[in-house]
N, C-alpha and C positions, 0 to 999 in steps of 0.2 A: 537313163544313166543313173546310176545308184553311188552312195557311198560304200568304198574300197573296192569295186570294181574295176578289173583287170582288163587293158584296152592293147591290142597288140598292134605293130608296122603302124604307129602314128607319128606322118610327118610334119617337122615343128618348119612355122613357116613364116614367122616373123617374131620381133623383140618388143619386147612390152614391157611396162615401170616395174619397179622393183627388183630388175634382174631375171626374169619371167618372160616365158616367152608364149609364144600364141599357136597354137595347131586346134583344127576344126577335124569333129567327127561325128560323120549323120548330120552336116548340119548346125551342129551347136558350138560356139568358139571354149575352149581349154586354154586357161591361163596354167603352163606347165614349168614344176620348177626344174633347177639343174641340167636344163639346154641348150641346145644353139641353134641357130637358124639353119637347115639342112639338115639335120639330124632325123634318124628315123629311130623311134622309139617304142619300149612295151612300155606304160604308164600304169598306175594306179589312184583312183579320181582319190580327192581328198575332202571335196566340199562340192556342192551342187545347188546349182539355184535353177528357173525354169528357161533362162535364153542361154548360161554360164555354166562353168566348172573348172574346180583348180584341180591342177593333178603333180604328183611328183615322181620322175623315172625310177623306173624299175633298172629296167635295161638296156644300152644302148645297140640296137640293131645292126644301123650304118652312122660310120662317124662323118660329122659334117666337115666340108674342106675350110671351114674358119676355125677348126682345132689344130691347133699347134704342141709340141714339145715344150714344157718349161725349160730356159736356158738355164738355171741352177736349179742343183736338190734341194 
């Protein structure tokens, strides 16, 4: 896994600190920003270390069922 590498259908699979959340690919765990648990995403890594990697959406694929409508504009 490299930096700005484009990672397509990554599903986020838990919540983790700072608002970040966690999906695993090949193996390796992705702290990914701007998602939810459920969510299936295209990602691009941001930072890379040798067990880790942060990534932030590109795209969301399938929306998770814990997304809702805001009630005001």
């Amino acid at each position: 896994m490299k930096k700005n590498q484009l990672i397509s259908g990554v599903f986020i699979e838990d919540i983790a600190n700072d608002g970040k959340t966690v999906a695993r690919h090949n193996g390796k765990v992705i702290f990914v920003s701007g998602a939810l648990p459920g969510d299936t995403c295209n990602i691009q890594i941001t930072r890379t270390k040798s067990d880790w990697a942060e990534a932030r959406v590109i795209e969301i694929e399938k929306k998770s069922e814990h997304r809702v409508d805001p009630f005001c504009s």
